[in-house]
Backbone as numpy.savetxt, mean C-alpha at the origin, in Angstrom:
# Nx Ny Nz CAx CAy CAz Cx Cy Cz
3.73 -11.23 11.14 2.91 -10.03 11.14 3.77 -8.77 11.14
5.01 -8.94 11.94 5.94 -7.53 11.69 6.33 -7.54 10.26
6.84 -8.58 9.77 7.02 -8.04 8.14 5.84 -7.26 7.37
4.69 -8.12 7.76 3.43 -7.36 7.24 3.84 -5.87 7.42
3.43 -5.51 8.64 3.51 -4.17 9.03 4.40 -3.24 8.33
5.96 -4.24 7.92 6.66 -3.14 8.07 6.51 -2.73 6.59
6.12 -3.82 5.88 6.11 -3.62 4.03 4.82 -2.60 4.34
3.62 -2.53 4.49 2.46 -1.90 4.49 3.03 -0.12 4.82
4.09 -0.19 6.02 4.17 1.12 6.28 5.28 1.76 5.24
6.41 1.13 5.11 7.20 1.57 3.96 6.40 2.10 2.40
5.76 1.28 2.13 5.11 1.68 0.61 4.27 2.58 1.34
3.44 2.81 1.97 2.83 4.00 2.78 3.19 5.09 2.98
4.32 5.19 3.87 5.06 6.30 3.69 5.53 7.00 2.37
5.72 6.13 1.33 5.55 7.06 0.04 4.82 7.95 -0.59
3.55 6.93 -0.27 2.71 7.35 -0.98 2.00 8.68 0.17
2.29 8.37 1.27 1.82 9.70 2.06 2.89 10.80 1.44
4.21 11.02 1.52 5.18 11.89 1.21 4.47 12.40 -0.58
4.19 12.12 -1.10 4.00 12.30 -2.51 2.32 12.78 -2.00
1.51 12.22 -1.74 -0.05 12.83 -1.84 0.14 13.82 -0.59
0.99 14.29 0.58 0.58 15.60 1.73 1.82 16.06 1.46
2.83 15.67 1.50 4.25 16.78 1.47 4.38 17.65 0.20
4.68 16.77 -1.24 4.77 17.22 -2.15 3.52 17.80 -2.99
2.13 17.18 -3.12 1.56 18.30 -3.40 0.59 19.00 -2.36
1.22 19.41 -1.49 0.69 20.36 -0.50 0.22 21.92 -1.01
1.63 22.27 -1.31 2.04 23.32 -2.31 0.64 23.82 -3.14
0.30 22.50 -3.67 -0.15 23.07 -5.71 -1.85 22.74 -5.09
-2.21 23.45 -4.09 -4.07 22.60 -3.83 -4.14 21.45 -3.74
-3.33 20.85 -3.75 -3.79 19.42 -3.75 -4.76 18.53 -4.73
-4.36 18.98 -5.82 -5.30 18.39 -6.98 -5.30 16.99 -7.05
-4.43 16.24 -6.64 -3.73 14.96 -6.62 -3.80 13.71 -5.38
-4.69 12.88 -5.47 -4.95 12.04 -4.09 -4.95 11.25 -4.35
-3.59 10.89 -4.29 -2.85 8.71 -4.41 -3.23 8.54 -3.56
-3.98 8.57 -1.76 -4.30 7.46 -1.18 -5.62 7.85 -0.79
-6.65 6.77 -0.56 -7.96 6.96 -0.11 -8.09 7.72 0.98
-9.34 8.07 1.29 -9.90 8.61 2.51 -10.86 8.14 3.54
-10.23 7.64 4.46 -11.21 6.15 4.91 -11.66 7.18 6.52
-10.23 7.86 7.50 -10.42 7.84 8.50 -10.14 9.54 9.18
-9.93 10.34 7.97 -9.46 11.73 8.11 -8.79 11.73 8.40
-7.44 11.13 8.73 -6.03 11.19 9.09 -5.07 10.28 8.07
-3.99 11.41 7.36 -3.58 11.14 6.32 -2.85 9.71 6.13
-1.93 9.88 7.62 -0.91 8.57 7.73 -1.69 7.63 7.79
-2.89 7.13 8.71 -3.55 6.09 8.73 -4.09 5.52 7.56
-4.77 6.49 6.94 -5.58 6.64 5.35 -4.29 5.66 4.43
-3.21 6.48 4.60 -2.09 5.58 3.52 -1.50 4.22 3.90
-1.84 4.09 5.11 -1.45 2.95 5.44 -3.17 1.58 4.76
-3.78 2.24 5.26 -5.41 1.87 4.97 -5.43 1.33 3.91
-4.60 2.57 2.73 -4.94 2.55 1.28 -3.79 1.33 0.66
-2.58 1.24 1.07 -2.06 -0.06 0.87 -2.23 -0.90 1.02
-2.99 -1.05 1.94 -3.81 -2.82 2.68 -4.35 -3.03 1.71
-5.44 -1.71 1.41 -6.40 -2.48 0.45 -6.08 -2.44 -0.66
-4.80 -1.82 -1.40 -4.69 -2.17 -2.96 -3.65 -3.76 -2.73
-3.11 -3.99 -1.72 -2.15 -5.32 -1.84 -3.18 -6.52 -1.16
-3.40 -6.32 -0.30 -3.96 -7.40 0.77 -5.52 -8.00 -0.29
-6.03 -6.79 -0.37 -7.67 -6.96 -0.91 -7.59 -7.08 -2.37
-6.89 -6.28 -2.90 -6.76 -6.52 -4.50 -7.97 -4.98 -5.15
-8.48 -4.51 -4.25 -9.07 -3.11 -4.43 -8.44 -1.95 -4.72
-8.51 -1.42 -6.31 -8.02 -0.22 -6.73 -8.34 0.30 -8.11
-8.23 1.60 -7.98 -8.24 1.93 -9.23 -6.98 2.57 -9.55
-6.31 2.18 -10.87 -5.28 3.00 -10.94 -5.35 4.20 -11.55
-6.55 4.56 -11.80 -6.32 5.76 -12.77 -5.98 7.23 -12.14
-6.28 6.98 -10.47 -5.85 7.83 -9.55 -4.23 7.74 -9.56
-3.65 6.79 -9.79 -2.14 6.93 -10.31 -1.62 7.46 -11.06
-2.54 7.71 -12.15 -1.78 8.29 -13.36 -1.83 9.93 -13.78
-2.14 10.41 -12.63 -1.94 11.88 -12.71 -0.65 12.42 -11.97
-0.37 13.63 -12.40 0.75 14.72 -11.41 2.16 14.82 -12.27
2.68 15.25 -11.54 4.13 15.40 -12.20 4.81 14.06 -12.25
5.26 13.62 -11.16 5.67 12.28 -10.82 4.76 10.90 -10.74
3.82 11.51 -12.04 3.27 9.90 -12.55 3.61 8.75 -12.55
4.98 8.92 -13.40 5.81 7.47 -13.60 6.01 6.66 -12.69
6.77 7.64 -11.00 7.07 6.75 -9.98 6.19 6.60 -8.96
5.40 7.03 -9.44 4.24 6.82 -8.43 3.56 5.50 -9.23
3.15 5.42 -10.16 2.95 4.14 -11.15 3.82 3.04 -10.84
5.21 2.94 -10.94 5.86 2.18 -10.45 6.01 1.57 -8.85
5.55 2.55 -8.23 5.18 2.12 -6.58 4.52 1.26 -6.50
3.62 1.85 -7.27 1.74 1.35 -7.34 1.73 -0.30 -7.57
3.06 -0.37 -8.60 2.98 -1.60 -8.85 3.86 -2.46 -8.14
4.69 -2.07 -7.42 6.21 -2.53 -6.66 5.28 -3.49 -5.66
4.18 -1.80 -4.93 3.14 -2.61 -4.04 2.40 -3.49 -3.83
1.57 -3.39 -5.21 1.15 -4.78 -5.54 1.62 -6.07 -5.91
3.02 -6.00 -6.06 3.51 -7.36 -5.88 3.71 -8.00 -4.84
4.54 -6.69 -4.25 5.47 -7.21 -2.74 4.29 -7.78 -1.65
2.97 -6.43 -1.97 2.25 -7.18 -0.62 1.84 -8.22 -0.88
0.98 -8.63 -2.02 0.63 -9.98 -1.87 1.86 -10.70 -2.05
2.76 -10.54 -2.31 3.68 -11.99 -2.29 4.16 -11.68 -0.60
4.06 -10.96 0.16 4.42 -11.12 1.85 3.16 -11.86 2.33
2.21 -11.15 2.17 0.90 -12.30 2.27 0.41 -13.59 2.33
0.89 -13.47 0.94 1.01 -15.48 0.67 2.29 -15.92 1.31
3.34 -15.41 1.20 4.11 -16.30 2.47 3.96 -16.73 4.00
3.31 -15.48 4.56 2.91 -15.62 5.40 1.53 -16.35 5.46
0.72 -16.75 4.56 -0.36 -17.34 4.70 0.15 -18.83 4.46
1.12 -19.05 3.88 2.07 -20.38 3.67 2.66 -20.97 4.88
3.44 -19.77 5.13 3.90 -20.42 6.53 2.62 -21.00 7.94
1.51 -19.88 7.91 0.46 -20.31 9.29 -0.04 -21.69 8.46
-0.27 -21.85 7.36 -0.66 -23.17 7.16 0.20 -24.38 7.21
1.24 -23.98 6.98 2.32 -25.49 7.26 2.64 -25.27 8.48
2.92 -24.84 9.75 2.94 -24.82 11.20 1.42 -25.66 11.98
0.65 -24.92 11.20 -0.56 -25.70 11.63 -1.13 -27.28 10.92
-0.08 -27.34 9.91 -0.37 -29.01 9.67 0.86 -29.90 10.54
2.25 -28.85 10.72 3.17 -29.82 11.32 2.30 -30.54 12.44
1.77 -28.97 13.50 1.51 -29.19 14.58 0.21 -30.46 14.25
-0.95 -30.28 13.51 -1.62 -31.62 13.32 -1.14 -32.78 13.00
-0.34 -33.03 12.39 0.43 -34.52 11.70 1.40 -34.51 13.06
């Protein structure tokens, strides 16, 4: 579960730094992460769960701003890494729990 955490908050923290730091500035025309809880950090953490864990997203909210490209490339870094931490970890609780049965 700490790996969970820590992949969820790393790609998070990006995507918070890019949607409140960087376009702070310009109005804020630009919102890479959902709005679930009115608080930005939580929201981005929120919003990674659910594009890796759940498989819920749209990308077309990606493809705006200056830094389209690497934000696109996050978008997708994320969606690999989390579900492949996921399924390992969903690999591992299932073979612990057959050792322990057999």
């Amino acid at each position: 579960m700490k790996m969970v955490l820590i992949v969820l908050c790393s790609y998070a923290s990006y995507f918070y730094v890019e949607n409140v730091i960087l376009h702070h500035e310009k109005s804020r025309k630009y919102h890479y992460i959902g709005e679930y809880f009115n608080n930005e950090v939580i929201d981005s953490v929120v919003s990674i769960y659910v594009i890796g864990a759940l498989g819920q997203f749209s990308d077309s909210r990606f493809r705006h701003g200056e830094t389209k490209k690497y934000i696109m490339l996050m978008f997708l870094f994320s969606c690999f890494v989390v579900t492949v931490v996921f399924m390992n970890m969903l690999i591992a609780i299932m073979s612990d729990t057959y050792a322990r049965v057999s």
